[in-house]
PyMOL Python script that loads the backbone (N, CA, C, O; Angstrom):
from pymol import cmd

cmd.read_pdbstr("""\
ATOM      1  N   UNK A   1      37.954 128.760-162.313  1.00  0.00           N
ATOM      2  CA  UNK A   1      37.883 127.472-161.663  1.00  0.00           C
ATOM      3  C   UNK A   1      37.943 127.666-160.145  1.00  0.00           C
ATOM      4  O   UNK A   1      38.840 128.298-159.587  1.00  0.00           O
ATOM      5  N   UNK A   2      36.951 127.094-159.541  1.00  0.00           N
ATOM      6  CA  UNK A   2      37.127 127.353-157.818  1.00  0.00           C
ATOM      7  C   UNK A   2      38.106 126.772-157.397  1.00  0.00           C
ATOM      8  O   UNK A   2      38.551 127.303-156.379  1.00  0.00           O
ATOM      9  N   UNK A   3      38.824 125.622-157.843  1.00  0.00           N
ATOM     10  CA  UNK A   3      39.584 124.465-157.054  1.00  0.00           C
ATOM     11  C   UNK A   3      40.868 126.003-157.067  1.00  0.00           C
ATOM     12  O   UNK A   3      41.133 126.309-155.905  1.00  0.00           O
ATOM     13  N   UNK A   4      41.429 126.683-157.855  1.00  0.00           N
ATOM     14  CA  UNK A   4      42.683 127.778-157.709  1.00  0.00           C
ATOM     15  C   UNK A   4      42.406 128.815-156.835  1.00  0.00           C
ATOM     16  O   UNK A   4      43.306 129.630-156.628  1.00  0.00           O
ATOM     17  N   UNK A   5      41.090 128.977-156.153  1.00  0.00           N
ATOM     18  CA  UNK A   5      41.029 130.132-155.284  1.00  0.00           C
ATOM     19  C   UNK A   5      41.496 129.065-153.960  1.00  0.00           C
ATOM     20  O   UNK A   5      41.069 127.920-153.810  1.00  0.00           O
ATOM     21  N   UNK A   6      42.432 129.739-153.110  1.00  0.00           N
ATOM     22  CA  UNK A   6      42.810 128.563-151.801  1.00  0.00           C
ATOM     23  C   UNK A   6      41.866 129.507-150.846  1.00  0.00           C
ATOM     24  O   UNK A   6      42.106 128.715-149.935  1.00  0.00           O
ATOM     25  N   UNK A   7      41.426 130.005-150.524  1.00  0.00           N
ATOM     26  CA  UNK A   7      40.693 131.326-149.869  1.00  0.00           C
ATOM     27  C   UNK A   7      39.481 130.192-149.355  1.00  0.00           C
ATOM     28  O   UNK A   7      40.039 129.533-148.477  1.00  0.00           O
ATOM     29  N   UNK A   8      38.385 129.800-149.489  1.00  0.00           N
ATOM     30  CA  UNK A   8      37.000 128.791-148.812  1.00  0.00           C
ATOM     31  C   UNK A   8      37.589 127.762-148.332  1.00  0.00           C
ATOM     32  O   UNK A   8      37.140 127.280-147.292  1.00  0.00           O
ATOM     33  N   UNK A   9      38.723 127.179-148.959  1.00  0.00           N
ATOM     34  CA  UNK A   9      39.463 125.757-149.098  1.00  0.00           C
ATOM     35  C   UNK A   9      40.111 125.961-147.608  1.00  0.00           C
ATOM     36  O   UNK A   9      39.683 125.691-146.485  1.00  0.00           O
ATOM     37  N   UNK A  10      41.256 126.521-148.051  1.00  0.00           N
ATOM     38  CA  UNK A  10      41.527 126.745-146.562  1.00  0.00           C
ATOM     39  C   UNK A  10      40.941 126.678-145.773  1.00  0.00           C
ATOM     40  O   UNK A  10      41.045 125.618-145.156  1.00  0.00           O
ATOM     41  N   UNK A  11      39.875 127.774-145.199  1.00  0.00           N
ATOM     42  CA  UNK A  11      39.478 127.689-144.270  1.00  0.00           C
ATOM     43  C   UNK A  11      38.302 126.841-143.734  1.00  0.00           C
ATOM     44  O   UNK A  11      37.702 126.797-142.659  1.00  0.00           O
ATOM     45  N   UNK A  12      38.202 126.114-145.036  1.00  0.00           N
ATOM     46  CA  UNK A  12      37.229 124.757-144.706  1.00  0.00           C
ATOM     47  C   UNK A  12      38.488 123.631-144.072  1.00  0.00           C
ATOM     48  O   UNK A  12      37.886 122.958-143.235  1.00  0.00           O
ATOM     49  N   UNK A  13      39.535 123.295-144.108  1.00  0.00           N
ATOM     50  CA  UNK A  13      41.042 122.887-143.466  1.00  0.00           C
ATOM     51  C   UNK A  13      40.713 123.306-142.541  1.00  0.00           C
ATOM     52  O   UNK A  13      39.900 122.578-141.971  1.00  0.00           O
ATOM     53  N   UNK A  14      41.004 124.428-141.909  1.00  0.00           N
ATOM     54  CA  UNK A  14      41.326 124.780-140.585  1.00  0.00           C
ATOM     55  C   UNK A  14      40.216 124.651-139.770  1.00  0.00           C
ATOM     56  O   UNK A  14      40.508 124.422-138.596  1.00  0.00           O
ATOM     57  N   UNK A  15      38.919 124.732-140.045  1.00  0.00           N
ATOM     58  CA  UNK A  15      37.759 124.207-138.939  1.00  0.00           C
ATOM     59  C   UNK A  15      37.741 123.188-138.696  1.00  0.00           C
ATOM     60  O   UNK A  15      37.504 122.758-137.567  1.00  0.00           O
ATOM     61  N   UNK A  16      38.072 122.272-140.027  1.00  0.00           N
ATOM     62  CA  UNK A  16      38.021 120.976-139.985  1.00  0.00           C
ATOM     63  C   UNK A  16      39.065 120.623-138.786  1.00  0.00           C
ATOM     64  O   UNK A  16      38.553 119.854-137.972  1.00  0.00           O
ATOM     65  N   UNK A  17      39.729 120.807-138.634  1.00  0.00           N
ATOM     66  CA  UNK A  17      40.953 120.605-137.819  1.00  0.00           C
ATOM     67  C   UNK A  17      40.754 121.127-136.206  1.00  0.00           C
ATOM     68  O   UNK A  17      41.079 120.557-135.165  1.00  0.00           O
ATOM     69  N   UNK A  18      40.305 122.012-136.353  1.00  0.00           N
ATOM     70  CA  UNK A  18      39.834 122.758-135.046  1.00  0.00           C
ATOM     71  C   UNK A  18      38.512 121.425-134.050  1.00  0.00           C
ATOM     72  O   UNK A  18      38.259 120.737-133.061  1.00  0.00           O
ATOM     73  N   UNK A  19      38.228 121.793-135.044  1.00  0.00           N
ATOM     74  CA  UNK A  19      36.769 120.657-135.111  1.00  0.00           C
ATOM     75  C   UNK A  19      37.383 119.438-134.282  1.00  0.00           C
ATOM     76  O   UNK A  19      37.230 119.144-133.097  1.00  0.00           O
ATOM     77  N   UNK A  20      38.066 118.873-135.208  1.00  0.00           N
ATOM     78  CA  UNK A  20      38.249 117.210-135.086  1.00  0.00           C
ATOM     79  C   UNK A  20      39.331 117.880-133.836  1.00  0.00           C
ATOM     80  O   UNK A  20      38.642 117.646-132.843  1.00  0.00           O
ATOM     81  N   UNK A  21      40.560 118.543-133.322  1.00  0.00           N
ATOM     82  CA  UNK A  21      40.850 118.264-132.634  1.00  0.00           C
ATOM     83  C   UNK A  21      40.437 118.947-131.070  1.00  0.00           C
ATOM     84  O   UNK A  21      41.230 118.728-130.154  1.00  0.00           O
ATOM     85  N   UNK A  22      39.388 119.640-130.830  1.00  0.00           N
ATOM     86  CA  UNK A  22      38.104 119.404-129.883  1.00  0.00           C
ATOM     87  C   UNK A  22      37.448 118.597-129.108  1.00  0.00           C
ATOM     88  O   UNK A  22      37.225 118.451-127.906  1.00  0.00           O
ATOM     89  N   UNK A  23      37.076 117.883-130.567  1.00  0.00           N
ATOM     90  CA  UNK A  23      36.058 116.631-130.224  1.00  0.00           C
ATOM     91  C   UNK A  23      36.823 115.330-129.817  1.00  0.00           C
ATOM     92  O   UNK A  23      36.592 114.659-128.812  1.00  0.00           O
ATOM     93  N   UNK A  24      37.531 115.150-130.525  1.00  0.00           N
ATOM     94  CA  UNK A  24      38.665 114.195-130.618  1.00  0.00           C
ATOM     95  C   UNK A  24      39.721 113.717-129.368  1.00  0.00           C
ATOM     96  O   UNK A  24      39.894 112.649-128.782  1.00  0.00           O
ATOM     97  N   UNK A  25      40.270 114.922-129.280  1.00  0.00           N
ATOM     98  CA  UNK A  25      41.514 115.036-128.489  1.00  0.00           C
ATOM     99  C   UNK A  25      41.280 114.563-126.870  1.00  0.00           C
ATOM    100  O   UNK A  25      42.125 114.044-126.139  1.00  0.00           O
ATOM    101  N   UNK A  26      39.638 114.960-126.483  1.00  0.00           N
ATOM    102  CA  UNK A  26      39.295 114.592-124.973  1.00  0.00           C
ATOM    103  C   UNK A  26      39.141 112.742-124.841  1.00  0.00           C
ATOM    104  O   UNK A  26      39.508 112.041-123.897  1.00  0.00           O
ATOM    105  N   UNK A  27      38.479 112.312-126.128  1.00  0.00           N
ATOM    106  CA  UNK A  27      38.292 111.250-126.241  1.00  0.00           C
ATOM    107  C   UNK A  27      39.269 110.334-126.246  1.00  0.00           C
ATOM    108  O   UNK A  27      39.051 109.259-125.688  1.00  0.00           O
ATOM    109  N   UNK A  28      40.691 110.612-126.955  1.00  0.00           N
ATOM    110  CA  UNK A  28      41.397 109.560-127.353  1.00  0.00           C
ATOM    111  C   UNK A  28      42.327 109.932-125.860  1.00  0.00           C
ATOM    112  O   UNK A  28      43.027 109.040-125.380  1.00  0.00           O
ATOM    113  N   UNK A  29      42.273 111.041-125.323  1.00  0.00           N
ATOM    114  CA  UNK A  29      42.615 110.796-123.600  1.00  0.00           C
ATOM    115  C   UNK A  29      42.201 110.398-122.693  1.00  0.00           C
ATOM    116  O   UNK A  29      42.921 110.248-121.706  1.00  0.00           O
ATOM    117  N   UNK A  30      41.107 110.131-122.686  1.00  0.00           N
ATOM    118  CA  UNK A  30      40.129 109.578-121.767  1.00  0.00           C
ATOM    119  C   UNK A  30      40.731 107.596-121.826  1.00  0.00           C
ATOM    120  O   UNK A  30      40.939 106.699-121.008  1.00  0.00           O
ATOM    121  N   UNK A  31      40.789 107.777-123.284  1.00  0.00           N
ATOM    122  CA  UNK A  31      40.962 106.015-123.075  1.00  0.00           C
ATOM    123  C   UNK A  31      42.031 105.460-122.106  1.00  0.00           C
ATOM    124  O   UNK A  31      43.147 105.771-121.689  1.00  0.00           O
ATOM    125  N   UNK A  32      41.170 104.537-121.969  1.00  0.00           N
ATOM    126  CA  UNK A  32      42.262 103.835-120.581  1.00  0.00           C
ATOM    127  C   UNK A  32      42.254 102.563-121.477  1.00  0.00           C
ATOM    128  O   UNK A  32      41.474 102.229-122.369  1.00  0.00           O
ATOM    129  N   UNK A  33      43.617 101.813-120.848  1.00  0.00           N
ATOM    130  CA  UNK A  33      44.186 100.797-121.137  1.00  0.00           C
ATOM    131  C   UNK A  33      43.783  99.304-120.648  1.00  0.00           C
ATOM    132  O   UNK A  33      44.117  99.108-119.479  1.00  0.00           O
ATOM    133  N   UNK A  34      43.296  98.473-121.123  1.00  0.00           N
ATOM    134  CA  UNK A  34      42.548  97.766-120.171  1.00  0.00           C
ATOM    135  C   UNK A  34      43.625  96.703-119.464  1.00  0.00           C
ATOM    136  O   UNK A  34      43.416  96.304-118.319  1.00  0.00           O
ATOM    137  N   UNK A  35      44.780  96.279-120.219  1.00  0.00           N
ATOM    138  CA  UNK A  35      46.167  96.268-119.177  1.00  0.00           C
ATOM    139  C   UNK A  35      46.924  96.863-119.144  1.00  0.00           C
ATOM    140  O   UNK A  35      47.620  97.357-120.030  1.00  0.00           O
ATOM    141  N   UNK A  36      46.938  96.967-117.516  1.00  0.00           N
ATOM    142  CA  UNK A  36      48.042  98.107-117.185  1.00  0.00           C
ATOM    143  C   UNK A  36      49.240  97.438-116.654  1.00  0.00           C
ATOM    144  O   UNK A  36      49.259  96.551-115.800  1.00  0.00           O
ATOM    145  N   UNK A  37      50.421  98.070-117.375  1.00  0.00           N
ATOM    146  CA  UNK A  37      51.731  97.289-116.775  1.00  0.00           C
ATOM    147  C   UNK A  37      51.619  97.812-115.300  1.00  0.00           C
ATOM    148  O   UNK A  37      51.380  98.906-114.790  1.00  0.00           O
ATOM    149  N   UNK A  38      51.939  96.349-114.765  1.00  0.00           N
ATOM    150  CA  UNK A  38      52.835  96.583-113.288  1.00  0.00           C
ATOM    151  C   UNK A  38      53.926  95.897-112.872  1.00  0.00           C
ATOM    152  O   UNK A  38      54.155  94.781-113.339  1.00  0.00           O
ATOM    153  N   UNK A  39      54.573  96.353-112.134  1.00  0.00           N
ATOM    154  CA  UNK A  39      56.109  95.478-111.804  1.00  0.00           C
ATOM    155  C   UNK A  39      55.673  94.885-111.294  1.00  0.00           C
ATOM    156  O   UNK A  39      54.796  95.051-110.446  1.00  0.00           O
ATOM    157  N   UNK A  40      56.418  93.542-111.856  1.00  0.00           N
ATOM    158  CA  UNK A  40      56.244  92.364-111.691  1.00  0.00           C
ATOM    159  C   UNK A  40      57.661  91.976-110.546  1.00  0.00           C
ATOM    160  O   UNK A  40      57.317  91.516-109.457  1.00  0.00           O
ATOM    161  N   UNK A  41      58.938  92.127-110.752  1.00  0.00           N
ATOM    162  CA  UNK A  41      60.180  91.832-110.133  1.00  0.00           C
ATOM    163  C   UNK A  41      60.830  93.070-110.040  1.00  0.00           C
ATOM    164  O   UNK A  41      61.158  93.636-111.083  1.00  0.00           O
ATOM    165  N   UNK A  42      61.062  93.571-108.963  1.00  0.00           N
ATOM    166  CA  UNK A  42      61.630  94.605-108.486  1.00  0.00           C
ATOM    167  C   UNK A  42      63.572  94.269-108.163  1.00  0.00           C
ATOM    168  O   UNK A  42      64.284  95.249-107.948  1.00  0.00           O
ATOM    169  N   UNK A  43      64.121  93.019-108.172  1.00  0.00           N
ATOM    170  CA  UNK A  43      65.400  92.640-108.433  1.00  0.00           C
ATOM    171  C   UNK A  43      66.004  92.748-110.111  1.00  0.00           C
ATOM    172  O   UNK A  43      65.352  92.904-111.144  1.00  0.00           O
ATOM    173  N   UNK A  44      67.049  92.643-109.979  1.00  0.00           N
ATOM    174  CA  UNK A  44      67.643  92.969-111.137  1.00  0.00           C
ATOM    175  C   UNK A  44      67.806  92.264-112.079  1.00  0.00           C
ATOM    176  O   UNK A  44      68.456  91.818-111.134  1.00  0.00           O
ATOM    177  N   UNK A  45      67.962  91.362-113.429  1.00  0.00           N
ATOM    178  CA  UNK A  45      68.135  90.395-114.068  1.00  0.00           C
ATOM    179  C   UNK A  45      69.630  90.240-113.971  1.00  0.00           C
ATOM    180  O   UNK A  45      70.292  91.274-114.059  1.00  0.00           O
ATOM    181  N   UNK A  46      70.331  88.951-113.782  1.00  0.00           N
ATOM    182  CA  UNK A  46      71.392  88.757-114.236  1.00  0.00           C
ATOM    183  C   UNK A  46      71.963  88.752-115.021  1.00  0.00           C
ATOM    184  O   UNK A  46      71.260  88.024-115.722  1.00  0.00           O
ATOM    185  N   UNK A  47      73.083  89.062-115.832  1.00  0.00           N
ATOM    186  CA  UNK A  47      73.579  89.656-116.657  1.00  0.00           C
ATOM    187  C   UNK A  47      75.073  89.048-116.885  1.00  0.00           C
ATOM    188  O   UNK A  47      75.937  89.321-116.052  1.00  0.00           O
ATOM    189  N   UNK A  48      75.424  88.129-118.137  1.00  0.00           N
ATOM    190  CA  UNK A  48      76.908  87.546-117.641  1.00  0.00           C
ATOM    191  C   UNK A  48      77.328  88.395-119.253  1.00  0.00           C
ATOM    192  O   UNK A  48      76.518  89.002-119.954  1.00  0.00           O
ATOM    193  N   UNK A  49      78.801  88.208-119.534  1.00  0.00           N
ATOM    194  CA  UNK A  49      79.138  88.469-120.752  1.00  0.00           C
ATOM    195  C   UNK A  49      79.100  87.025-121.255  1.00  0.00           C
ATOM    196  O   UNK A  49      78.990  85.951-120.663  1.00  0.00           O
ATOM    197  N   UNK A  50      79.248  87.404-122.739  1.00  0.00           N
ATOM    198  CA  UNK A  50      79.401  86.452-123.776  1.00  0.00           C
ATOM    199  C   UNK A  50      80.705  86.330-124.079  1.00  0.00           C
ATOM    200  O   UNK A  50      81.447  87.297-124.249  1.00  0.00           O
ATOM    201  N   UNK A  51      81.138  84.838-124.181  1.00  0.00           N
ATOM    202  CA  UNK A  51      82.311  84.362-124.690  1.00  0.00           C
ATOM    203  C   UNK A  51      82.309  83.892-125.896  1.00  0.00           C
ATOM    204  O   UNK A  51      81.797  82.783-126.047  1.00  0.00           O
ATOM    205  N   UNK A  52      82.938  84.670-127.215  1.00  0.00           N
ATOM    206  CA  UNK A  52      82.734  84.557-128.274  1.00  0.00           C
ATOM    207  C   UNK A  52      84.289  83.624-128.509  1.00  0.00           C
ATOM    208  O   UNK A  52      85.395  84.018-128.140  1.00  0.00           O
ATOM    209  N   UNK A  53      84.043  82.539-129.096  1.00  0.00           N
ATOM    210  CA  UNK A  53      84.922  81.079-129.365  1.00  0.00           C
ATOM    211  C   UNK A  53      85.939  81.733-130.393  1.00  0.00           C
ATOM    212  O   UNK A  53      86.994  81.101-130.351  1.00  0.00           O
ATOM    213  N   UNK A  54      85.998  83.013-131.503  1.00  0.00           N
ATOM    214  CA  UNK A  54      86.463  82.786-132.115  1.00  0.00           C
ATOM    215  C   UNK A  54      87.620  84.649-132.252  1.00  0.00           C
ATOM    216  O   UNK A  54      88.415  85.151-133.046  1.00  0.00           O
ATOM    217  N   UNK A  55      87.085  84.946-131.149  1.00  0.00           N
ATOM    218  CA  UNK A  55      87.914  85.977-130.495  1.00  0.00           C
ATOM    219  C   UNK A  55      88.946  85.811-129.668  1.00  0.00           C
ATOM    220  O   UNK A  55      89.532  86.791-129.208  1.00  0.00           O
TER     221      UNK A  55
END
""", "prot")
cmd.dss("prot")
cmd.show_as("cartoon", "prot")
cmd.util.cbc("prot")
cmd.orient("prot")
C-alpha cells in the first residue's frame, strides 16, 4: 500500500510548505491596513475608585 511508505508523502509536505511559505509570506506582509490607529488624546483618562455599598 503506498499510503504506509511516509518517504514521497513527506516530502510532498515539505515543498508544499516551502512553497506556500515563499510565495505567501511576502504577500501577507506587504498588506497594509487601510486604518491605521493614531493617537487620538495624548492626556491621561481619569481614573476614580469604586465605592462598593456593601463593603
Amino acid at each position: 500500500m503506498p499510503q504506509l511508505n511516509p518517504a514521497p508523502w513527506f516530502m510532498i509536505l515539505i515543498l508544499t510548505w516551502i512553497i506556500l511559505l515563499v510565495m505567501m509570506t511576502p504577500k501577507v506582509l506587504a498588506h497594509l491596513s487601510p486604518n491605521n490607529p493614531s493617537p487620538s488624546a495624548t492626556e491621561k483618562a481619569k481614573t476614580e475608585p469604586w465605592h462598593w455599598t456593601w463593603h
